[in-house]
Z-matrix of the N, CA and C atoms (Angstrom, degrees):
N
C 1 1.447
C 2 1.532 1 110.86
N 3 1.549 2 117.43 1 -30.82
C 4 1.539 3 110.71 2 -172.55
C 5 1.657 4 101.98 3 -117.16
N 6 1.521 5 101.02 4 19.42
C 7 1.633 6 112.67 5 165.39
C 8 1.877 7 115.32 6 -44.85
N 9 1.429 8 87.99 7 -56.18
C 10 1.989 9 77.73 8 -174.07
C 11 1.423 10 115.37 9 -73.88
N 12 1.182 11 104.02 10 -27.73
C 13 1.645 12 109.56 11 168.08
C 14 1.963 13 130.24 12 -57.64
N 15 1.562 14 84.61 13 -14.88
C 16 1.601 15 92.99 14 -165.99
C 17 1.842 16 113.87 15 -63.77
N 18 1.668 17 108.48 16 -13.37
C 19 1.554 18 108.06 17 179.41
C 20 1.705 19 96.76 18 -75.90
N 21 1.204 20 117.14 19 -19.54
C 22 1.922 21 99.84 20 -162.10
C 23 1.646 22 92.21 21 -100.84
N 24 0.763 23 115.69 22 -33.60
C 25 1.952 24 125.84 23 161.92
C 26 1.407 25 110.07 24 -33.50
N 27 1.346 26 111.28 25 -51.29
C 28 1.538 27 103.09 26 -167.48
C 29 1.448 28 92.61 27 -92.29
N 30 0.971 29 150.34 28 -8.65
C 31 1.645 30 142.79 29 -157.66
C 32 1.962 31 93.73 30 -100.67
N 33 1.445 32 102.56 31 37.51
C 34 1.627 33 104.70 32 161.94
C 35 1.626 34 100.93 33 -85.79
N 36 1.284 35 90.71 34 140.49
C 37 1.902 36 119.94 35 -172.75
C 38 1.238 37 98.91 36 -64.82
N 39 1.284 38 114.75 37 -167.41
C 40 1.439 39 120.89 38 157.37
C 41 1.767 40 129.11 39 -108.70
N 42 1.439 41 88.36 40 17.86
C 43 1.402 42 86.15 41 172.08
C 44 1.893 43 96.33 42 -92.13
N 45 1.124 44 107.29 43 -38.35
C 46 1.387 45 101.29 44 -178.23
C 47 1.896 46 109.13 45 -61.64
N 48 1.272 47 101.00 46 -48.54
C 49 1.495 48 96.59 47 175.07
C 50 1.547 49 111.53 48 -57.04
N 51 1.246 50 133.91 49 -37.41
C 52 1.412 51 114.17 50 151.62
C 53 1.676 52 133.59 51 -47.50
N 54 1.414 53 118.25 52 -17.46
C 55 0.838 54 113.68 53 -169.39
C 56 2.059 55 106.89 54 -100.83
N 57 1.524 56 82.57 55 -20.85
C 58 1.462 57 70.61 56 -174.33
C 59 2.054 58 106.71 57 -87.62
N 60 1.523 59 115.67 58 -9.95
C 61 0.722 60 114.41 59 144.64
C 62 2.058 61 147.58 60 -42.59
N 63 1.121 62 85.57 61 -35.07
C 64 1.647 63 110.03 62 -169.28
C 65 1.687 64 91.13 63 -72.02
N 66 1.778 65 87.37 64 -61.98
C 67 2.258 66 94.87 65 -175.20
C 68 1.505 67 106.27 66 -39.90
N 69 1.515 68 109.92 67 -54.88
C 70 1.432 69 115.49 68 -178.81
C 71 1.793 70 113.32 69 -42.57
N 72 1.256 71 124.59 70 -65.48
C 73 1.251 72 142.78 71 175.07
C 74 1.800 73 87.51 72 -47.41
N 75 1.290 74 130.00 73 -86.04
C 76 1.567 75 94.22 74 -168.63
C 77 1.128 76 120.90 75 -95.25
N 78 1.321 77 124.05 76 60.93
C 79 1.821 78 139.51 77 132.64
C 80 2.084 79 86.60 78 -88.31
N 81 0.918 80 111.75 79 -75.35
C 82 1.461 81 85.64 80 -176.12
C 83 1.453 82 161.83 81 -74.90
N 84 1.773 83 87.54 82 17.36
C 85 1.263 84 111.85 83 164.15
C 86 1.081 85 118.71 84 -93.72
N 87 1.552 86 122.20 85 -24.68
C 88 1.709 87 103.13 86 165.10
C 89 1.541 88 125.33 87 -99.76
N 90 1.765 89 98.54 88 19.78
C 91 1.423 90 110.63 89 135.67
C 92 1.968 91 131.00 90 -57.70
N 93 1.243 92 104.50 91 -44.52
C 94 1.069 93 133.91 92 166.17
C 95 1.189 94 125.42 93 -49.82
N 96 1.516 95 110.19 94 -59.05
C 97 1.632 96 122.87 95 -163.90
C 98 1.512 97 95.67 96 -80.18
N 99 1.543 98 130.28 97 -19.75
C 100 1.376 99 128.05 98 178.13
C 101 1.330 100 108.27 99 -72.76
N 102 1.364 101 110.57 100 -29.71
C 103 1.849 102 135.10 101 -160.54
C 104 1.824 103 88.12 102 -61.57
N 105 1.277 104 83.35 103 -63.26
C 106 1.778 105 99.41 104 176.99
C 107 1.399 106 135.47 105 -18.62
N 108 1.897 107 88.27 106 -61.43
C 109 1.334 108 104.23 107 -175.01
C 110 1.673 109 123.65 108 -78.11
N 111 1.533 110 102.43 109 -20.56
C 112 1.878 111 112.20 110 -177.55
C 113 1.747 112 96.78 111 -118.32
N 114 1.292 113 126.21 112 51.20
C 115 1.167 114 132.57 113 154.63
C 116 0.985 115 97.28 114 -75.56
N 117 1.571 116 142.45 115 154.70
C 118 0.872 117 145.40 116 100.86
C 119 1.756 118 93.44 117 129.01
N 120 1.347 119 113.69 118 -17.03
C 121 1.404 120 118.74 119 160.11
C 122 1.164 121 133.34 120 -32.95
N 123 1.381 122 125.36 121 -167.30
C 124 1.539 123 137.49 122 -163.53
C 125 1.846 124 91.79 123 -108.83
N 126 1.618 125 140.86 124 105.56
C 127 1.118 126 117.74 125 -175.54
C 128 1.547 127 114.90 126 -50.56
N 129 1.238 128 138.90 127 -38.16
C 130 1.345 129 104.79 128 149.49
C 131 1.656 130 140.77 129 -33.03
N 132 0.868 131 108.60 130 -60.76
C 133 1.872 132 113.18 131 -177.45
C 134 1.263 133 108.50 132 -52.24
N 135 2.015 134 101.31 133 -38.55
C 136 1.786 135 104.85 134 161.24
C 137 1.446 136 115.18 135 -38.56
N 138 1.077 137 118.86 136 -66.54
C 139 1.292 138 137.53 137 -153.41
C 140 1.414 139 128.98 138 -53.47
N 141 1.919 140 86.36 139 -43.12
C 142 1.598 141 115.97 140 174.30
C 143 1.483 142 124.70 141 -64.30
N 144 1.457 143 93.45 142 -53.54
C 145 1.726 144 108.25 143 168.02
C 146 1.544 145 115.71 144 -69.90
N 147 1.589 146 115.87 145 -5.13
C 148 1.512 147 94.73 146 -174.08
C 149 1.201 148 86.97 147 -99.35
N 150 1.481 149 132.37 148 -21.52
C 151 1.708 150 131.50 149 171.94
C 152 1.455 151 98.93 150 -55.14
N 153 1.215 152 143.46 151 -68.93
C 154 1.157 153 151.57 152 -132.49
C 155 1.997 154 103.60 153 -97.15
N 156 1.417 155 128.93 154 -10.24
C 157 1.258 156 126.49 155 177.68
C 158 1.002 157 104.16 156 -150.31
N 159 1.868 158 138.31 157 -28.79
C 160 1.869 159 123.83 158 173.43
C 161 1.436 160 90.58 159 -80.12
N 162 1.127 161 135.55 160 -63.69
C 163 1.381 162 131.91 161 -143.21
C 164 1.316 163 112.51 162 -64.38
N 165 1.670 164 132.62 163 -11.41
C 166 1.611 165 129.51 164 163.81
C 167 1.549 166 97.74 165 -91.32
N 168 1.271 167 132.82 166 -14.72
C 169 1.489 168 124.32 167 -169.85
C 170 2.105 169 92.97 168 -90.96
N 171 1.152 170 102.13 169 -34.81
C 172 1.688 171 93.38 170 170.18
C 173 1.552 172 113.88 171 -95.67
N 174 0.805 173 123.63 172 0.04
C 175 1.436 174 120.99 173 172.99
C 176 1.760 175 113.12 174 -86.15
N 177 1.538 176 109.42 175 -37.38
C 178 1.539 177 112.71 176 160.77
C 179 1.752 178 113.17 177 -78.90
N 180 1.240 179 119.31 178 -4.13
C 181 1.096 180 106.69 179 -174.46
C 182 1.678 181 131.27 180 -96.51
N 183 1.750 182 97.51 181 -10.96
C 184 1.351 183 103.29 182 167.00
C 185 1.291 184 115.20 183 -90.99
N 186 1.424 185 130.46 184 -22.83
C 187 1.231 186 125.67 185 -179.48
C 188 1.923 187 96.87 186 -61.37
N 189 1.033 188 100.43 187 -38.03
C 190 1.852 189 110.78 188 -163.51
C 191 1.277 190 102.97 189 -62.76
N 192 1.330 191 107.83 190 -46.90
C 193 1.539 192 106.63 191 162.63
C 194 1.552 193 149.54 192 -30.90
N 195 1.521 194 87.92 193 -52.49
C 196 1.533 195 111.16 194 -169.78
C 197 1.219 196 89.31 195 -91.80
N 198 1.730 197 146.95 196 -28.85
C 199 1.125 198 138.23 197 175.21
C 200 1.564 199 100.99 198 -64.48
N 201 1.173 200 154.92 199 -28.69
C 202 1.164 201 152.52 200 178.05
C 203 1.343 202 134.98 201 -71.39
N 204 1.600 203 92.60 202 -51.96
C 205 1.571 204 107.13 203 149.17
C 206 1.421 205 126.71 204 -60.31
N 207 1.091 206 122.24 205 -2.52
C 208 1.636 207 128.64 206 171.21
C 209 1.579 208 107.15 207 -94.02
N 210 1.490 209 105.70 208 0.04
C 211 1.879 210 91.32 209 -173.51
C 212 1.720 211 87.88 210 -138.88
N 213 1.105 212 126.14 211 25.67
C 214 1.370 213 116.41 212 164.35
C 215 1.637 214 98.69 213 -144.12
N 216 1.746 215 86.60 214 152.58
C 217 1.498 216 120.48 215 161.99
C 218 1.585 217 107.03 216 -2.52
N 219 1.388 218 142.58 217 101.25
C 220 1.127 219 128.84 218 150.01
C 221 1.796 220 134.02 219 -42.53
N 222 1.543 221 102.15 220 -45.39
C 223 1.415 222 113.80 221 150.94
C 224 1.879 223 125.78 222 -38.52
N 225 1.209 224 97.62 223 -34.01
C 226 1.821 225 103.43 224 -151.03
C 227 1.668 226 96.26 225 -66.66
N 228 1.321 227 116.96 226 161.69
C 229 1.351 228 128.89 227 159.60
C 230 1.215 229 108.60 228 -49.05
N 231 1.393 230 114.87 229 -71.26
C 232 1.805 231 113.60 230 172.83
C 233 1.550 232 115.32 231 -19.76
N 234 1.116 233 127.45 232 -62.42
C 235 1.615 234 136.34 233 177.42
C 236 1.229 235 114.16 234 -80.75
N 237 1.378 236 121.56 235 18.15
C 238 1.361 237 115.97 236 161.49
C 239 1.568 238 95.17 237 -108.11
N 240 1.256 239 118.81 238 -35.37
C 241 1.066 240 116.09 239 -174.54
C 242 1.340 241 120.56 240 -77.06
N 243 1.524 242 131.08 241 -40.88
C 244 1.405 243 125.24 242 131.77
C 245 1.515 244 132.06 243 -8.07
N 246 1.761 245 99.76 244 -74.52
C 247 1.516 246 94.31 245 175.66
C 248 1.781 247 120.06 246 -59.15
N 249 1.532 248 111.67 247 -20.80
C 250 1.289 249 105.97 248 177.92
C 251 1.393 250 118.49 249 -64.46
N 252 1.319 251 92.51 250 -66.04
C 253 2.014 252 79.71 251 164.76
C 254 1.344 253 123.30 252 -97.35
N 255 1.365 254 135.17 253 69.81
C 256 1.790 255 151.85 254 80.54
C 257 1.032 256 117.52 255 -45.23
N 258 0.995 257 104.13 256 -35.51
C 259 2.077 258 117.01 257 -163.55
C 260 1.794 259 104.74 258 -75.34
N 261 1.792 260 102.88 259 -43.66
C 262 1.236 261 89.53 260 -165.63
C 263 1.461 262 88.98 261 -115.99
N 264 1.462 263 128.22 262 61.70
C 265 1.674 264 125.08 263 -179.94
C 266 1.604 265 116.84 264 -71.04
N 267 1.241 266 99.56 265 -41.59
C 268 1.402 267 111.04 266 -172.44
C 269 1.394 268 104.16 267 -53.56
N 270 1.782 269 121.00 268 -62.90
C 271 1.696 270 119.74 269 175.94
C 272 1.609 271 113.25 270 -64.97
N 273 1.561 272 125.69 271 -26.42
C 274 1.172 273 110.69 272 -175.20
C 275 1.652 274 114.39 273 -76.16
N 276 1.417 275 116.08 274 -3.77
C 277 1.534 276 127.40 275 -172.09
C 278 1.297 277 109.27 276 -119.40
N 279 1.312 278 121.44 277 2.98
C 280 1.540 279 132.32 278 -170.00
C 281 1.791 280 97.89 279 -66.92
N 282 1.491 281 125.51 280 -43.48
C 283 1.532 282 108.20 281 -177.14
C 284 1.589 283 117.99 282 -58.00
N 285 1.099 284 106.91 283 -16.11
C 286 1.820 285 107.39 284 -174.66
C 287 1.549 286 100.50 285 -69.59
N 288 1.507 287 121.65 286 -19.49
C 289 1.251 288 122.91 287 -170.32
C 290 2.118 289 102.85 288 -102.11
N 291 1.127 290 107.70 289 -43.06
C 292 1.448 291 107.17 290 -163.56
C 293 1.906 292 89.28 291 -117.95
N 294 1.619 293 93.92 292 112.19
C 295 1.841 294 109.29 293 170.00
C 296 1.329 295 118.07 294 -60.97
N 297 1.262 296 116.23 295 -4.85
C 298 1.526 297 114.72 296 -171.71
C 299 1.879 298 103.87 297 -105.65
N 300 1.164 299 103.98 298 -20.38
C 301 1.575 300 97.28 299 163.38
C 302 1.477 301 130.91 300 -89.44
N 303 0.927 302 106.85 301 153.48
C 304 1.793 303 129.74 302 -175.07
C 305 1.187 304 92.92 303 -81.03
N 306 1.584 305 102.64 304 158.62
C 307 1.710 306 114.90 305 174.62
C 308 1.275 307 118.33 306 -78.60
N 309 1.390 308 121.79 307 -6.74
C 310 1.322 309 138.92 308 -166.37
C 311 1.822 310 106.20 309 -168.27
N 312 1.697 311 96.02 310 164.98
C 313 1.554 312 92.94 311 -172.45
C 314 1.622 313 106.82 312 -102.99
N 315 1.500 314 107.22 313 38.53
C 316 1.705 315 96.97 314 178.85
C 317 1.580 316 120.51 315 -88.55
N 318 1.714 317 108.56 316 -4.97
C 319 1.443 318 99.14 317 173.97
C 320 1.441 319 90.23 318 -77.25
N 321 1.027 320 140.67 319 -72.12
C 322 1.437 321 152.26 320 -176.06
C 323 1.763 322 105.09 321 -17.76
N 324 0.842 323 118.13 322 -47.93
C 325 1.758 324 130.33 323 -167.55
C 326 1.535 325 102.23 324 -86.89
N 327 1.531 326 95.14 325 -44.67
C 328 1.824 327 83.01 326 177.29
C 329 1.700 328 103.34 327 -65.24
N 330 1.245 329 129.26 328 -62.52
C 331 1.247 330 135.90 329 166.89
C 332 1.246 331 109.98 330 2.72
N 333 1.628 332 116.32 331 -62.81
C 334 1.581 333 109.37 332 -141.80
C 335 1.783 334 79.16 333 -124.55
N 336 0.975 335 146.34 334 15.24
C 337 1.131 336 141.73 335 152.72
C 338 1.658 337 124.81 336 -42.04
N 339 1.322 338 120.57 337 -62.82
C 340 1.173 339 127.54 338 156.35
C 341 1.881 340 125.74 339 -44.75
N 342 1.169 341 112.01 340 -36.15
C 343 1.739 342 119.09 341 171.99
C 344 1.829 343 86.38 342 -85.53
N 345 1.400 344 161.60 343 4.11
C 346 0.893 345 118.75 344 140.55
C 347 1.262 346 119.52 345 -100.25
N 348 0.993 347 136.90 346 -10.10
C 349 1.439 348 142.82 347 174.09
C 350 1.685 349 111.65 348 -68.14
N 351 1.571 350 108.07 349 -36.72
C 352 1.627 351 103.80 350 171.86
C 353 1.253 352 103.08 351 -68.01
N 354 1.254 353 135.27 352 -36.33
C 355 1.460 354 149.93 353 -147.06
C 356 1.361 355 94.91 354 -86.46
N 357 1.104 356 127.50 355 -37.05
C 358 1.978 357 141.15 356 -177.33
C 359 1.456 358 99.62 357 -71.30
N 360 1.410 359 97.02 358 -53.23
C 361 1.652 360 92.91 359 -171.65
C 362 1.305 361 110.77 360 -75.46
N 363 1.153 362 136.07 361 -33.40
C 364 1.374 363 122.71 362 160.46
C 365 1.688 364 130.58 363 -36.10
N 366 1.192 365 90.75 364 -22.80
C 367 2.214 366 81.69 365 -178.26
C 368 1.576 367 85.45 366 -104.87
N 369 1.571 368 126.98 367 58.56
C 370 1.614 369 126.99 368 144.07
C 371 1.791 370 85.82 369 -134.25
N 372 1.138 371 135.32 370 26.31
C 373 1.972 372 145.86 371 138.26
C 374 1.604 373 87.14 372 -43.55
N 375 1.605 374 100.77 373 147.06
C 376 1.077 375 93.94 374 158.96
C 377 1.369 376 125.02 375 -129.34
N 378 1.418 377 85.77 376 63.42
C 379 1.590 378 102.28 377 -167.33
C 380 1.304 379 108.49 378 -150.33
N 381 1.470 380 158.68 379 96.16
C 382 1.377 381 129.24 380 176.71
C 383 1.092 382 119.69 381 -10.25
N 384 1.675 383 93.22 382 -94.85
C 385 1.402 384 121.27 383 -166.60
C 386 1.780 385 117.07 384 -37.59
N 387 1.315 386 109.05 385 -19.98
C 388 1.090 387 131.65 386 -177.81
C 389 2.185 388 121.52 387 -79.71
N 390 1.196 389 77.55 388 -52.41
C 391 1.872 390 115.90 389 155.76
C 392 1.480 391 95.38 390 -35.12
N 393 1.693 392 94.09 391 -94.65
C 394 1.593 393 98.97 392 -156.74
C 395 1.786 394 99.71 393 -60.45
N 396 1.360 395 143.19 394 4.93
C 397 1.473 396 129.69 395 167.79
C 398 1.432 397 103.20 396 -91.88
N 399 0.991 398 119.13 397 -44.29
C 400 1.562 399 115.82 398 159.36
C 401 1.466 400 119.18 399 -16.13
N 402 1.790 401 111.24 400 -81.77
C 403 1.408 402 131.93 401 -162.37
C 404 1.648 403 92.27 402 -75.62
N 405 1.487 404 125.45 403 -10.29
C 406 1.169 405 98.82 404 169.72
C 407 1.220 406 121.32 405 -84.90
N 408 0.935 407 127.57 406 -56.36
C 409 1.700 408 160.29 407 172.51
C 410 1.792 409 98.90 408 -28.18
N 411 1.455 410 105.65 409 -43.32
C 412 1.679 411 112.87 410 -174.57
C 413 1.899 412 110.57 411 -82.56
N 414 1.590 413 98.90 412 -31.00
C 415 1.725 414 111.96 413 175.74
C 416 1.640 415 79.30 414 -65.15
N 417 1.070 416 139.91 415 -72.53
C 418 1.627 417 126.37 416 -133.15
C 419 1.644 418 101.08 417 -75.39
N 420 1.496 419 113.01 418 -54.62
C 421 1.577 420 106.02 419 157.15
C 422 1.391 421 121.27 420 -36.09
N 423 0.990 422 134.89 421 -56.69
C 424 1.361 423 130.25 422 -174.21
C 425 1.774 424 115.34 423 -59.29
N 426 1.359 425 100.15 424 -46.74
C 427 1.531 426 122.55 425 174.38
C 428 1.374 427 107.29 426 -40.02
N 429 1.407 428 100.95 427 -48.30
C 430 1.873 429 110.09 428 -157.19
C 431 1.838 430 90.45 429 -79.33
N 432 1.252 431 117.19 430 -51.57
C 433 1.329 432 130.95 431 -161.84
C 434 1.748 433 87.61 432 -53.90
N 435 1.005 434 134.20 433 -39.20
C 436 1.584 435 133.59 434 -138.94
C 437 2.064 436 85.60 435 -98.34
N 438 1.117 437 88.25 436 -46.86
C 439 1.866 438 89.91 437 173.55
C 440 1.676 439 120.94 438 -88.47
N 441 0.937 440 86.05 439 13.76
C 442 2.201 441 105.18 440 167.94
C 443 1.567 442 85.43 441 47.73
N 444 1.507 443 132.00 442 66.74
C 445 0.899 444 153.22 443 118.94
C 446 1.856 445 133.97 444 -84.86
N 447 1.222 446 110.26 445 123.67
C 448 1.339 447 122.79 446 -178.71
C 449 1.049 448 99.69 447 -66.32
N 450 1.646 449 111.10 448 120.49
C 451 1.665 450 122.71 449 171.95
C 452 1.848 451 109.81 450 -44.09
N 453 1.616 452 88.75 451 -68.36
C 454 1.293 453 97.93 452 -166.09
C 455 1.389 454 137.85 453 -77.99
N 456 1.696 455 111.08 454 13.83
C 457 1.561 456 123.42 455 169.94
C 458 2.272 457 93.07 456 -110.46
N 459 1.217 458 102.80 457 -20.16
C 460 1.712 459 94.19 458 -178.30
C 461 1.746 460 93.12 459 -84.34
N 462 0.820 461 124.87 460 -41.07
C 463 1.687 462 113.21 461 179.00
C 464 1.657 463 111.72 462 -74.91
N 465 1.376 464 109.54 463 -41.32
C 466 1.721 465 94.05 464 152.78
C 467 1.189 466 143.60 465 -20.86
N 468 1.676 467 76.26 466 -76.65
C 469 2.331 468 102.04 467 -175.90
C 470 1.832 469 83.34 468 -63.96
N 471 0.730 470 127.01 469 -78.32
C 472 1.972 471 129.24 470 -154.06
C 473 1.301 472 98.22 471 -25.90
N 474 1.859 473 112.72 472 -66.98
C 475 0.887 474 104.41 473 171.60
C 476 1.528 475 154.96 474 -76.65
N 477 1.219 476 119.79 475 6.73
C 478 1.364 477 134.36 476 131.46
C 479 1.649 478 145.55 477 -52.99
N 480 1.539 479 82.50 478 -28.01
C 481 1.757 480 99.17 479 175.90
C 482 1.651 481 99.24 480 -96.20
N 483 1.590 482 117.71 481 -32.34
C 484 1.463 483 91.57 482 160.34
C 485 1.427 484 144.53 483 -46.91
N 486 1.430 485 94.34 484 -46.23
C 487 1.457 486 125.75 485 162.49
C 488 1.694 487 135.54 486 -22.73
N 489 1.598 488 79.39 487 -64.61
C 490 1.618 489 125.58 488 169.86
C 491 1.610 490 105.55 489 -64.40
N 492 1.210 491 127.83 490 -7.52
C 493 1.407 492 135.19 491 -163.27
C 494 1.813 493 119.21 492 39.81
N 495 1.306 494 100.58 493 78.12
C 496 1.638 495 121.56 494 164.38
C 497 1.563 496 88.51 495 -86.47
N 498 1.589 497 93.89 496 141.46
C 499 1.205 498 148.97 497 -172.36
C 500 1.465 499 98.94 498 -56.19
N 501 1.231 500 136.82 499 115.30
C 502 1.192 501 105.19 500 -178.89
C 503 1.568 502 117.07 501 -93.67
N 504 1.864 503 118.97 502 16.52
C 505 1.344 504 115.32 503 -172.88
C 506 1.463 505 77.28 504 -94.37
N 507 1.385 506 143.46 505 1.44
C 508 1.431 507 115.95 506 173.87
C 509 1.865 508 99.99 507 -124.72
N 510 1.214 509 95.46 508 90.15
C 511 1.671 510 104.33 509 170.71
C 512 1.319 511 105.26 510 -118.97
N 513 1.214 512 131.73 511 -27.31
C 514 1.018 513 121.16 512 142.91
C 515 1.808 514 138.08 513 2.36
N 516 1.473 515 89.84 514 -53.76
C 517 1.895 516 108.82 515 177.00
C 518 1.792 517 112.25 516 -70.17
N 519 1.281 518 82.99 517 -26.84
C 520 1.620 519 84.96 518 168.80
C 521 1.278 520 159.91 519 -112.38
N 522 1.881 521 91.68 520 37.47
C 523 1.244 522 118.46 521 -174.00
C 524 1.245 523 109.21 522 -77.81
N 525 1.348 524 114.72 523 149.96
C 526 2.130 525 116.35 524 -176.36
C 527 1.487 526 88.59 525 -45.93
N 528 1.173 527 123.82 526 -53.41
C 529 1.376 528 116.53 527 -145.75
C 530 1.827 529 111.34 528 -72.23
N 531 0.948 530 105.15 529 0.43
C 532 1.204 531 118.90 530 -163.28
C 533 1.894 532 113.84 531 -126.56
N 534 1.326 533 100.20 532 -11.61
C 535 1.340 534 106.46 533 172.97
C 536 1.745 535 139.85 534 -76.88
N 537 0.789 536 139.53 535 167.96
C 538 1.071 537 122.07 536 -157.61
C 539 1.558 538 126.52 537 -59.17
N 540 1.128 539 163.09 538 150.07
C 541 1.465 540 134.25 539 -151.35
C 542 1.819 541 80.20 540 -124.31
N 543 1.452 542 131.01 541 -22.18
C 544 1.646 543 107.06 542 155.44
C 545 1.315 544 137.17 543 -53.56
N 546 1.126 545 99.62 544 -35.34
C 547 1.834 546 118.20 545 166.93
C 548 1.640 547 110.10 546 -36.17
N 549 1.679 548 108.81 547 -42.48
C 550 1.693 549 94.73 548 -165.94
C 551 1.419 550 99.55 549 -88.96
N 552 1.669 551 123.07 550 7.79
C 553 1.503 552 101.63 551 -174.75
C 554 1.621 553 105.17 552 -84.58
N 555 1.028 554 120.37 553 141.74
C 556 1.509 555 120.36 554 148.72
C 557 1.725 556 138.07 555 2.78
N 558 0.913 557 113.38 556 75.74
C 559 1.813 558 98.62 557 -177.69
C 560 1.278 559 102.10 558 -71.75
N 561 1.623 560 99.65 559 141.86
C 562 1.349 561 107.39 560 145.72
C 563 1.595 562 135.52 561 -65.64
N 564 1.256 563 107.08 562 125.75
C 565 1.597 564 100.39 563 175.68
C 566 1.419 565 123.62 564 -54.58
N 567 1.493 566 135.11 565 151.00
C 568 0.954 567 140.38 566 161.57
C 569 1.539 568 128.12 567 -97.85
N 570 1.200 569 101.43 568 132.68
C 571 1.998 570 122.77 569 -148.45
C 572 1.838 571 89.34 570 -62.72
């Protein structure tokens, strides 16, 4: 029905493409502002509330989408950026389904930000071999730090139980994440 119309449809300016930009930006800010409110929650209660207030704010939001992309520039950035997320709907909507994911990967990036930046600065070593002990030594610190494990009693014990001859089909047991969670408390010194 809005077939013959579709050449004057796409001949939206760019003030309108700013605007339909902006709408976009807050549909996904009160993605956000919900993000806000069940931080720090029970991933259930996450889960419930993102059923009960994200999941009608993304459920109107792809139809809104594809209505937009039908009245602009196929060429334009805007409609590339559209089709990008159509394209990837299924992963960009995947937290409404799984409570243990974030709406985005910036806790994740801030996280591991620091293990790549030690890891960067390591190839100005001026040594290879030296290099890659560097970026290792800083991955396993970081590792332990991220699992509120004490670097320097988990590289101890490991390396003592290497020592001790652990198995090496079970190294497994001695992943930070998996290490003892007394290890990171504090010892007392001995007098």
């Amino acid at each position: 029905m809005l077939e013959p119309f579709a050449p004057a449809l796409r001949q939206i300016g760019p003030q309108q493409q700013i605007a339909i930009a902006e709408a976009a930006v807050r549909h996904i800010a009160q993605l956000y502002a919900m993000e806000a409110v069940i931080r720090g929650s029970s991933p259930d209660i996450r889960l419930a509330a993102r059923k009960e207030h994200s999941l009608p704010i993304v459920a109107a939001f792809k139809p809104w989408f594809e209505k937009q992309l039908s009245m602009i520039s196929s060429g334009s950035t805007l409609a590339e950026d559209i089709r990008y997320a159509l394209n990837h709907w299924q992963r960009l909507t995947r937290f409404l389904e799984d409570r243990r994911l974030e709406l985005d990967t910036n806790p994740v990036e801030n996280a591991i930000r620091p293990v790549c930046l030690t890891r960067k600065n390591a190839l100005f070593a001026r040594h290879e071999v030296g290099a890659e002990n560097w970026a290792l030594l800083a991955s396993i610190v970081a590792i332990c730090k991220l699992n509120d494990v004490n670097p320097a009693a988990y590289i101890a014990e490991t390396l003592e139980t290497i020592i001790d001859g652990h198995l090496h089909s079970r190294i497994e047991d001695f992943m930070p994440w998996r290490f003892r969670k007394t290890s990171s408390q504090p010892q007392s010194g001995c007098g």
